[in-house]
C-alpha positions as CSV (number, residue, x, y, z in Angstrom):
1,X,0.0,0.0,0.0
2,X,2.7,2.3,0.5
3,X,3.9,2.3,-2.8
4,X,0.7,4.0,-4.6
5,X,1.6,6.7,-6.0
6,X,0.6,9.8,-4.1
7,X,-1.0,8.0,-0.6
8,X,1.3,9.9,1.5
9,X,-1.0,13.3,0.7
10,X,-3.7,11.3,2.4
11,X,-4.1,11.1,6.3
12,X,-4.8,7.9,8.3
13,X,-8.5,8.4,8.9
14,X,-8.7,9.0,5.0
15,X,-7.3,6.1,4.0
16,X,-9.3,3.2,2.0
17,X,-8.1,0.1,3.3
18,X,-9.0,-3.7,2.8
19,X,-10.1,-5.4,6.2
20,X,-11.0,-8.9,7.6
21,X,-13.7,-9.4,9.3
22,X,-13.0,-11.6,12.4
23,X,-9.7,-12.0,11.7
24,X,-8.7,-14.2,14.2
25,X,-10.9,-17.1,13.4
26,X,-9.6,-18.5,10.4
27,X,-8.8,-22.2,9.3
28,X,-5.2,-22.6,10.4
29,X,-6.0,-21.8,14.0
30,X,-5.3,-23.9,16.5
31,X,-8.2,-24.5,18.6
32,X,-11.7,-26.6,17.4
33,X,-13.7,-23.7,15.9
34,X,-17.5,-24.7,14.2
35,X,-17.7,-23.6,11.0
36,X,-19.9,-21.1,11.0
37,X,-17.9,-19.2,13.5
38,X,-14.4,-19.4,10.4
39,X,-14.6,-16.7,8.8
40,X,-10.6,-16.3,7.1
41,X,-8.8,-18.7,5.1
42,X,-5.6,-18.0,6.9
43,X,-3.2,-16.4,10.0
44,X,-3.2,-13.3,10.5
45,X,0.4,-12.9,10.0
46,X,-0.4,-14.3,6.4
47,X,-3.3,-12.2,5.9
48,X,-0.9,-8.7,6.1
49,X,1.3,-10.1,4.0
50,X,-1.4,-10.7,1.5
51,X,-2.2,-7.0,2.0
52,X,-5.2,-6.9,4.5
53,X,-4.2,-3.5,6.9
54,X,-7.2,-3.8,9.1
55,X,-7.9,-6.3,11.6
56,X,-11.2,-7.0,13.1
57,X,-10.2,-8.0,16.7
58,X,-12.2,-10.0,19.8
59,X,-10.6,-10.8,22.8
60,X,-11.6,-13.1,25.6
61,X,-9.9,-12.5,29.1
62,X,-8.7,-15.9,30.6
63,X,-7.7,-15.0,34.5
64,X,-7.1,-18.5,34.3
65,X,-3.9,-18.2,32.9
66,X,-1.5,-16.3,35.3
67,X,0.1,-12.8,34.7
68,X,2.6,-13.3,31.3
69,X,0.9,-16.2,29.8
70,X,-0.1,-15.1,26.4
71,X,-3.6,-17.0,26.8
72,X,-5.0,-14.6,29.0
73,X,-5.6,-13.0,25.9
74,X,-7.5,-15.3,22.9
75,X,-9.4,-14.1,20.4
76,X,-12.7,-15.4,19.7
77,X,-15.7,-15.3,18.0
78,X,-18.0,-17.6,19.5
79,X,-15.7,-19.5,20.9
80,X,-11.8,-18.8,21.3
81,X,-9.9,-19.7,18.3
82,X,-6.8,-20.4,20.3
83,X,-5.5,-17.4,18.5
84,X,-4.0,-14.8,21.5
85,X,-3.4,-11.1,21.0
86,X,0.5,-11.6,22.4
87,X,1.7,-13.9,19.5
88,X,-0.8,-13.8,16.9
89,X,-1.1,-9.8,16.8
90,X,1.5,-8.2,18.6
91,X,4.6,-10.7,17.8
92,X,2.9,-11.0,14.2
93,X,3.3,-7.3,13.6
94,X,6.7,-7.8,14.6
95,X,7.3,-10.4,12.2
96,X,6.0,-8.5,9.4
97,X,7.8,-5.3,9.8
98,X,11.1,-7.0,9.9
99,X,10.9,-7.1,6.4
100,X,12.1,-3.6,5.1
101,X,9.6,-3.7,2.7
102,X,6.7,-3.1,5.4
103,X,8.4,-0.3,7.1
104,X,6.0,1.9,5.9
105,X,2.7,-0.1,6.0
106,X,-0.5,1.3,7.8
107,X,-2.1,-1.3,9.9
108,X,-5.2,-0.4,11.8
109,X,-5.6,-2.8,15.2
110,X,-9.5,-2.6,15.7
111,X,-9.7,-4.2,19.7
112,X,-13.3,-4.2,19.3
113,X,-15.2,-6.5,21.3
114,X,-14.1,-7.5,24.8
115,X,-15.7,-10.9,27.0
116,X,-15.5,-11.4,30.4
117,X,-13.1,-8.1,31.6
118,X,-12.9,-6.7,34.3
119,X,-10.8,-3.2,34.4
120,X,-7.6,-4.6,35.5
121,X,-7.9,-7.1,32.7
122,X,-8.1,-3.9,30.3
123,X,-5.0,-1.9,32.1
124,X,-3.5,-5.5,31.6
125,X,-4.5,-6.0,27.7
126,X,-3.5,-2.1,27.3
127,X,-0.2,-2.3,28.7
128,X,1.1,-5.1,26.9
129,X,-0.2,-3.6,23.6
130,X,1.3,-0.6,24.6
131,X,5.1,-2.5,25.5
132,X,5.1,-4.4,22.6
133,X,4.4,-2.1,20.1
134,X,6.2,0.6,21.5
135,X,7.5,3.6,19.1
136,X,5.5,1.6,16.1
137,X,2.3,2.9,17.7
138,X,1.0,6.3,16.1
139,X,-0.5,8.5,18.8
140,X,-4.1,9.4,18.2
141,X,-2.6,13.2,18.8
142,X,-1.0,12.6,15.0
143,X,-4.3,12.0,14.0
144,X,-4.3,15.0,12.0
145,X,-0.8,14.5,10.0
146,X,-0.6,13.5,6.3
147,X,1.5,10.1,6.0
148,X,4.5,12.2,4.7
149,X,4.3,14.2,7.8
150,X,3.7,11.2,9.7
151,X,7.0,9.3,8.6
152,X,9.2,12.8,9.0
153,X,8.5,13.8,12.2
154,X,7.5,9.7,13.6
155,X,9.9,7.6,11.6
156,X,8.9,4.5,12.8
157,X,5.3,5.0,13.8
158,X,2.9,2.7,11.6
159,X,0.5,1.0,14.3
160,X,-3.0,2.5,14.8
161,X,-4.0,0.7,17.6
162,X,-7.7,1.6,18.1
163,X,-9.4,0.5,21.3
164,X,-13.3,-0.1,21.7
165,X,-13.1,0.6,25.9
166,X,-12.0,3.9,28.2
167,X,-8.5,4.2,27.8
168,X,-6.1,7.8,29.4
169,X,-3.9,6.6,26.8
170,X,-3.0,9.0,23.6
171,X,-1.2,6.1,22.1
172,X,-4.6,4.1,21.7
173,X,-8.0,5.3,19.4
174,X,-11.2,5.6,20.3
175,X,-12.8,2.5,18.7
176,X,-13.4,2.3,15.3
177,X,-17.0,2.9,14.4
178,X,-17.8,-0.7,12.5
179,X,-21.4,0.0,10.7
180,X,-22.7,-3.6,10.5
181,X,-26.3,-4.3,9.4
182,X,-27.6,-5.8,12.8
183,X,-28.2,-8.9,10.5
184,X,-26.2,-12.2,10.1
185,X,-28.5,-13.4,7.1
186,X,-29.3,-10.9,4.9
187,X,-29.7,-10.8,1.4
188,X,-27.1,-9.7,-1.2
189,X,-29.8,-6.9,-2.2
190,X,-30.4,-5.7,1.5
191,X,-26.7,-5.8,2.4
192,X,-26.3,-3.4,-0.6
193,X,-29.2,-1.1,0.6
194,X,-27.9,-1.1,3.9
195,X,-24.1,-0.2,3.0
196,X,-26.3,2.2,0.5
197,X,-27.7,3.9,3.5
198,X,-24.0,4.7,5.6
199,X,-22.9,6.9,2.5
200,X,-24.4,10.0,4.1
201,X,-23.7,8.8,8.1
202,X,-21.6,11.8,9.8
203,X,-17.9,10.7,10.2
204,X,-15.1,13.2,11.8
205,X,-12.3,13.5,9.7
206,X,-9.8,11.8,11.6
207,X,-11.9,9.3,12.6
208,X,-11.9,5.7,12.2
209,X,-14.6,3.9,10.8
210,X,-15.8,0.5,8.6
211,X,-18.3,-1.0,6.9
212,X,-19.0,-4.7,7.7
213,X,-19.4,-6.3,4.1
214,X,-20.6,-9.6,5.2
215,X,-23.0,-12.2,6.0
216,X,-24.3,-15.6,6.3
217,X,-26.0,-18.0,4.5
218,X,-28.2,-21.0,4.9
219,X,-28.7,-24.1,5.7
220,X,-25.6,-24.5,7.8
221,X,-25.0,-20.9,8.6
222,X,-22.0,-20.2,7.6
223,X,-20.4,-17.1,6.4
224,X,-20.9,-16.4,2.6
225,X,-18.0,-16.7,0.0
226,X,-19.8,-14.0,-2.6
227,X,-16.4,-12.4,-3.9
228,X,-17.6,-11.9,-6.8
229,X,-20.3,-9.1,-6.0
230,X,-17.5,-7.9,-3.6
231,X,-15.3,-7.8,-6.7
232,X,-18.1,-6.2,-8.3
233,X,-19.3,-3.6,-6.0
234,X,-15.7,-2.0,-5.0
235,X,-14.1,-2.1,-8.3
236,X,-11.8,0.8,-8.7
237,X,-12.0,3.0,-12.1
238,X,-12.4,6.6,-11.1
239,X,-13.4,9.1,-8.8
240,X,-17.2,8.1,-8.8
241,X,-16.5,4.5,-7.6
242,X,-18.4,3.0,-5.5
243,X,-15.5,2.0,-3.1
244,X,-15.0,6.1,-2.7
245,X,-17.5,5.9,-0.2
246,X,-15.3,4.0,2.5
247,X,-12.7,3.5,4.1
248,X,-12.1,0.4,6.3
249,X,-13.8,-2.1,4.2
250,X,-14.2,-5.4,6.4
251,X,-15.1,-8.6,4.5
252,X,-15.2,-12.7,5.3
253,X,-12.9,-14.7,3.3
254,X,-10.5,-11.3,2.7
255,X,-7.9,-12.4,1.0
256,X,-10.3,-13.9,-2.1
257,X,-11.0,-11.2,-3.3
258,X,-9.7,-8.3,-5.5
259,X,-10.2,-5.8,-2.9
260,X,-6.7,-5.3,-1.8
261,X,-6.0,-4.4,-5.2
262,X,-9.0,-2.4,-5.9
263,X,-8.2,-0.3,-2.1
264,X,-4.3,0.3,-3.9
265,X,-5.8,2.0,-6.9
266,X,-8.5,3.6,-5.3
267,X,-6.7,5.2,-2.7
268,X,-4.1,6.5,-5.8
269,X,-7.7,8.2,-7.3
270,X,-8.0,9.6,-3.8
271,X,-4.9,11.0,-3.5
272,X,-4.4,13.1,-6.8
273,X,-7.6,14.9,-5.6
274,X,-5.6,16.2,-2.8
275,X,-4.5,19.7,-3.4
């Protein structure tokens, strides 16, 4: 994503960027998950790598587990996914930005949901995003830079991490705004309508927010592989496409489709608007 042309005009809350829906409950994790509750192909690791720069994130608390373990943490959807937030995120991150390549990749880290926390469990979860991540973390206060003014004055810094709770520290977002239907099954035609109806929805301009392209289908329930119409609806051509509408686009199945390609090219159309 860094390399389009002309994306450093654009600030982070401006930004179009590919997501995945429930990120952490894909097929290669290592817990029993029911298939309706898989809703990626692969890791996250693999999943950046691909190009997704959002992830949908929904952490169970395990006091179980004593202080340090890293399944105190898990991510979940119904059920945990064996995934935790120490390895699977965090260390992840890590992993990806050792190659030089990444260095100046947005990733937006959308904590969302939270079961069974108490508010030490959230100082807890808070403080080890806060020590891993460290100086890769862009402080909500640079909310209002461009990228270029990002990476001059916060070489670095390429870590939104946005948390859905009360949080005193600048280093974490307010949550992002996910607009989501309300419906698991849902038609193609009334998922449209409803994404239809979010065009015109107030968003601050430094703000972070997604729409949930997704949902289920019957009889087993199971999240719906319709790539096509996702191919379809956010394909990139010009300034009137559809996908200009967005920003964090959130889908099942993410790396399927074309939409890390179309997010690249429409965020370049974005960009030479910028005066």
């Amino acid at each position: 994503m860094s390399e389009v042309p002309d994306i450093n005009r654009l600030r982070i809350g401006e930004l179009i960027l590919p997501g995945s829906h429930d990120s952490g409950s894909d097929k290669q994790a290592p817990d029993f998950q029911w298939p309706q509750e898989i809703t990626q192909d692969f890791a996250p690791l693999h999943q950046l790598r691909h190009g997704i720069r959002a992830l949908d994130l929904r952490v169970a608390f395990y006091g179980k587990y004593p202080p340090g373990d890293a399944r105190r943490f898990q991510l979940f959807h119904k059920t945990s996914s064996g995934r935790t937030v120490a390895g699977d995120i965090l260390q992840a991150l890590k992993t990806f930005y050792a190659d030089e390549r990444a260095f100046k990749e947005i990733v937006v880290l959308d904590f969302h949901e939270f079961r069974d926390f108490t508010a030490e469990a959230h100082s807890e979860l808070q403080a080890l995003i806060l020590s891993m991540l460290g100086e890769r973390l862009v402080s909500e206060k640079w909310a209002g830079l461009t990228l270029d003014e990002l990476y001059t004055t916060h070489p670095g810094a390429n870590v939104v991490a946005a948390y859905n709770h009360y949080t005193s520290s600048t280093s974490l977002w307010e949550g992002v705004d996910q607009r989501w239907s309300g419906k698991n099954l849902i038609s193609t035609a009334d998922l449209k309508h409803f994404m239809d109806s979010t065009i015109t929805r107030y968003k601050a301009r430094n703000a972070l927010v997604a729409i949930q392209c997704a949902k289920y289908v019957l009889p087993l329930h199971v999240p719906d592989d319709f790539k096509e119409v996702i191919n379809q609806w956010f394909k990139s051509e010009h300034s009137e496409s559809y996908i200009q509408n967005f920003f964090i686009i959130n889908t099942d199945w993410a790396t399927r489709s074309e939409l890390v390609n179309n997010c690249k090219h429409a965020n370049q159309v974005k960009a030479q608007r910028v005066t």
